[in-house]
N, C-alpha and C positions, 0 to 999 in steps of 0.2 A: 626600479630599473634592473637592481641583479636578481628580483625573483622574474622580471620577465626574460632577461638572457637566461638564467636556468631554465626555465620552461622550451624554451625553442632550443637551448642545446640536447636536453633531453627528448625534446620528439622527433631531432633530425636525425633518424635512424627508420629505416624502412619497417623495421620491425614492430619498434616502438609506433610509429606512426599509424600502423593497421591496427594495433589496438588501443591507439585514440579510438580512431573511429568506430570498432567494434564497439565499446563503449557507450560511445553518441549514442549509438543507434540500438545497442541492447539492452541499455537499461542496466542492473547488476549482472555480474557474469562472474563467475568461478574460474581459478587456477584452471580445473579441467577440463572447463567448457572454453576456454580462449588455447588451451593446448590443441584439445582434439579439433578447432576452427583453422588454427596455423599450421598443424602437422611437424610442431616442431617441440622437444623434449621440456617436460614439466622444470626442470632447474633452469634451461634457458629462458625459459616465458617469464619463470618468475625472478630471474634478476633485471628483466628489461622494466616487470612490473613497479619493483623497487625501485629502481632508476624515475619511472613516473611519478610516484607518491613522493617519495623524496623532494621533489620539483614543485609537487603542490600541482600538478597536471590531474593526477587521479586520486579518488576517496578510496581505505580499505577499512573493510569492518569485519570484524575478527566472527565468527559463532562453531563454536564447541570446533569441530577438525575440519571448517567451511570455510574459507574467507571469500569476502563478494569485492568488487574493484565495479567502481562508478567513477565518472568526470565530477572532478572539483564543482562544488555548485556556486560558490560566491567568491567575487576579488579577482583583480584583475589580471590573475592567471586564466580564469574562467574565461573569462570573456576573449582573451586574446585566442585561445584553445577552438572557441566555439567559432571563430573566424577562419580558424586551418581548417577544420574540420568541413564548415561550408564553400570552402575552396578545392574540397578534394570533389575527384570524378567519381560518382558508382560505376560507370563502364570501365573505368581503368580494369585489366586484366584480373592483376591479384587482391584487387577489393571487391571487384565482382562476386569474386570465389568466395572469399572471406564472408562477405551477406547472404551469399546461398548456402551455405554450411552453418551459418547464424540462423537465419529461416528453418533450416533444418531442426537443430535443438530446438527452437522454441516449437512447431511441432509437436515435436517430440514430449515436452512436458506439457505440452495442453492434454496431448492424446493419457499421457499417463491420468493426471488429474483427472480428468473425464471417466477413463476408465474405475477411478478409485472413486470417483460418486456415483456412478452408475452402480458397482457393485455393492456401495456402501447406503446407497439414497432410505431404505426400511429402515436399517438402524441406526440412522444420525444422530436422534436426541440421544443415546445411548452412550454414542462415542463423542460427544460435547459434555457430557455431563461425567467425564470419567476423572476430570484432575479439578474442576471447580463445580460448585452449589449455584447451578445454573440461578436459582431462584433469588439470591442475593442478588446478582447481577440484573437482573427482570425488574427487579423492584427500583435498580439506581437509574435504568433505564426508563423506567413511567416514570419516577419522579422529576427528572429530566424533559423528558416531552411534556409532562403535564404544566411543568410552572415557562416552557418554553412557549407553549403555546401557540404552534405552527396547525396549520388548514390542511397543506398537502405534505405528505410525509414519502420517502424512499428508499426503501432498503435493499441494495446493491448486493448481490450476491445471497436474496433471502433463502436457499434451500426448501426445506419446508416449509416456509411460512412462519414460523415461529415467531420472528419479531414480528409479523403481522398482527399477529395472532393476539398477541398482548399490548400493541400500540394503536391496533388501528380504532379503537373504541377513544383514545385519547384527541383524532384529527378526525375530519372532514372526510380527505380520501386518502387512501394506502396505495403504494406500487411497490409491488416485490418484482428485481430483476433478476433471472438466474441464468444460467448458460447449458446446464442440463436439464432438461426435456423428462428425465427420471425425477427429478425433485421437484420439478414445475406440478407433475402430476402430482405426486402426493400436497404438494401447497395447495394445490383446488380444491382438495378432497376435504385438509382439514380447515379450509378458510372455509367451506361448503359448511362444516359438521358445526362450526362455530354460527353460525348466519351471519357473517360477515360481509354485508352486502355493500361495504363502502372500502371493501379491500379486494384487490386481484392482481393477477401476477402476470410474468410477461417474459418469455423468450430474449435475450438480450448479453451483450459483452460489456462487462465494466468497464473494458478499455475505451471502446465507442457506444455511449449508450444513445441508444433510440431512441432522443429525448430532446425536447428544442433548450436550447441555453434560460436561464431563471427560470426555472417553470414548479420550484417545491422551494419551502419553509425551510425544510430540514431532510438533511440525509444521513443514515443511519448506517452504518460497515458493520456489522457484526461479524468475527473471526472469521474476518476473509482476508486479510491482510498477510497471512502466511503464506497462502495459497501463491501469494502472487509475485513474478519474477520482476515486474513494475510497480513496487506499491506507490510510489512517489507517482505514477503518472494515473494511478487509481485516485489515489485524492485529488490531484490537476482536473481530472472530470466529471469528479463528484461538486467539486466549487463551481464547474461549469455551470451546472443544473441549481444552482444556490439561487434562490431572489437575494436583491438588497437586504442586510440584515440576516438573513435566513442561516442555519445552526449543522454545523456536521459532528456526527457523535461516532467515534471510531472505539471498538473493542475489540482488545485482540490481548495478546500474553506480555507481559514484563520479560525482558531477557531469561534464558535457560539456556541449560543443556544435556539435554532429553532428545540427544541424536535419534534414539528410535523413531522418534514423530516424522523424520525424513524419511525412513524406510518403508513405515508399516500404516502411516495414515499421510503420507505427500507432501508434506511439511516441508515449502521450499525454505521459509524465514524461522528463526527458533526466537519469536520475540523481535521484541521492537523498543530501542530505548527511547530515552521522553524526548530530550533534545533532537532526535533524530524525526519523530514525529512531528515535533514542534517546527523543525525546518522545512519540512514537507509541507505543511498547514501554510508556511509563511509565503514559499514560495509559489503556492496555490491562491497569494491573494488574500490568505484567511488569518482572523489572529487568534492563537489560541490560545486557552485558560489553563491552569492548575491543572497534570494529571490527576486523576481519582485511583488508587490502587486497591485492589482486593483481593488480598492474598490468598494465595488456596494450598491445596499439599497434594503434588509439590509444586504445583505451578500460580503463577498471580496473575490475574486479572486487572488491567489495567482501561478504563474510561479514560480517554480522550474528550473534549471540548474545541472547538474553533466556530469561529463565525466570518460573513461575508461583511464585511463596515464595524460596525458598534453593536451589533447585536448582543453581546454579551455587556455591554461597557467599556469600560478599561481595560482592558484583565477579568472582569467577575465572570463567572462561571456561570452556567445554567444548572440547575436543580440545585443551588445553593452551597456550590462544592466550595467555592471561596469567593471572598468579599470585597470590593475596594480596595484590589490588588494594582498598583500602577505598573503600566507597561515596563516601564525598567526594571523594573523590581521581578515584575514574571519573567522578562527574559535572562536577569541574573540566577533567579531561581531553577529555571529549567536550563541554565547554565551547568 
C-alpha cells in the first residue's frame, strides 16, 4: 500500500505526469531528450526524474555520461502507472505537444542512423571487425544454429548479409530484414556471389516486421541492438515471429564506455547487461539461457539464448553453452 501511495503522490504533479507518459510511449529517453520535449531546464527535469525513480514509477540505467529513464517494468507500481497512463487524453493540449516533439526526436535519429549506413554500407565488415575477431563469434553462431536445428531462419537488421551468408547453408530458408536500401543492395550482391539460393533479403522495420506471427525456428539480432532506441520492443517482435519452441540468438557488446561509438558510428546503447537482456527475453514470452561472453580488446562480445516454450529445456542452452541448468538457479544466476 505505501509503495502504491508513493507512486500516485509522485505522479500528481503536471510535470512529472507528462513524463510518465512520455515514457509509455518513447520507449528509453535521455535527460536531454525529455528537456528539449518540455522546454523546461535540465536541473528541474531531473529532480522531477528522481522523484519518479525514487517511487519505483521509472527505471534508470546509467552508460558512461548517458543515463536512459523507462517505466518500471514489473510489480504493482507498474501496473498501477500503466492504468494512469491509459487514462490520459492524446488530445489534451500539453501532451499533444509533448508527442509531437517526441515524434520529432525519434525522426531525428532514424534520419541520423540511416544517414550513418548509407554512408558507411561498403565499409561495414571493416567497422564490425574493429574491436572483436568477428570469426570467433561466426563460429559460436553455426555451432548454435547447427545443434538448434531450425528450417526457417531470420536475421533482423542483416546489413550485408553476413549472417546469411554463414547460416543460411545451416537451414532450409534464410530472410534477412534491413531498413536501408544501401545494404539490402550489397546483401544481394554478395548472397548472389556466394549461390545462395535459399537466402534473400527484404526491405523491412524491426519495429514492425512484414512478417505474419510464428512463421521461423529462429531469429537471429546480430549488433543491432545499439542501434536501437527500443531494444526491448525489438525482441517483443522478434518472439512475435517465433513458432512454438523456436530459438532467438541476440549479439551485441557487454557493458562499455567507449563514448565515441555515440558520436562517430551511432551508438545509441553502449552495451547491454545480462539481466537486463534476460528481462526483455522474459517479458517477450521467452526464457532465456546462460549468457555466452567473448571478450575482445576492448570491447566483449556477449551471445544471448532464449526460446518460445521449452525449446531450450530448462535453462539448457543451445550450442551446448550450459547444461541442466534449473530455471531458479538461471534466474539467480543472471541475478
Amino acid at each position: 500500500m505505501e509503495h502504491l501511495l508513493a507512486a500516485l503522490r509522485a505522479i500528481a504533479e503536471p510535470t512529472r505526469l507528462r513524463l510518465v507518459a512520455l515514457c509509455a510511449r518513447g520507449g528509453e529517453l535521455t535527460v536531454s531528450e525529455l528537456t528539449q520535449i518540455l522546454g523546461q531546464s535540465q536541473p528541474r527535469v531531473s529532480r522531477h526524474l528522481k522523484l519518479l525513480c525514487d517511487a519505483g514509477v521509472l527505471d534508470r540505467s546509467r552508460e558512461g555520461s548517458w543515463a536512459f529513464y523507462r517505466l518500471s517494468g514489473s510489480g504493482p507500481v507498474a501496473g498501477l502507472v500503466r492504468q494512469l497512463i491509459a487514462a490520459c487524453d492524446d488530445a489534451d493540449p500539453a501532451l499533444a505537444l509533448d508527442l509531437k516533439r517526441l515524434a520529432a526526436i525519434k525522426r531525428q535519429r532514424a534520419e541520423l542512423a540511416a544517414d550513418y549506413f548509407r554512408a558507411n554500407a561498403a565499409q561495414w565488415h571493416r567497422i564490425r571487425s574493429l574491436y572483436i575477431d568477428e570469426r570467433e563469434v561466426e563460429t559460436a553462431l553455426v555451432d548454435i544454429i547447427t545443434k538448434g536445428g531450425p528450417n526457417d531462419l531470420l536475421d533482423i537488421g542483416t546489413g550485408t548479409g553476413r549472417m546469411l551468408e554463414i547460416l543460411a547453408g545451416q537451414v532450409g530458408q534464410a530472410l534477412g530484414i534491413d531498413q536501408s536500401r544501401e545494404m539490402l543492395a550489397l546483401a544481394r550482391v554478395n548472397l548472389e556471389r556466394a549461390g545462395l539460393a535459399n537466402a534473400r533479403v527484404q526491405l523491412g522495420d524491426m519495429y514492425q516486421l512484414p512478417l505474419p506471427d510464428g512463421s521461423f525456428d529462429a531469429v537471429v539480432i546480430h549488433q543491432v541492438l545499439h542501434y536501437a532506441d527500443r531494444p526491448g520492443a525489438v525482441i517483443v517482435e522478434a518472439a512475435r515471429v517465433l513458432r512454438p519452441r523456436g530459438m532467438l540468438v541476440l549479439v551485441d557488446f557487454a557493458p562499455h564506455s567507449l563514448e565515441f561509438l555515440r558520436e562517430e558510428h551511432a551508438h545509441r546503447r553502449l552495451g547491454f547487461a545480462d539481466r537486463e537482456i534476460a528481462e526483455w527475453c522474459r517479458a517477450a514470452g521467452l526464457d532465456p539461457a546462460l549468457p555466452h561472453p567473448l571478450p575482445g580488446d576492448p570491447l566483449t562480445v556477449v551471445i544471448w539464448t532464449a526460446a518460445r516454450g521449452s525449446a531450450l529445456g530448462i535453462g539448457q542452452s543451445l550450442g551446448g553453452l550450459t547444461e541442466n541448468v534449473s530455471l531458479p538457479l538461471l534466474e539467480r544466476q543472471l541475478r
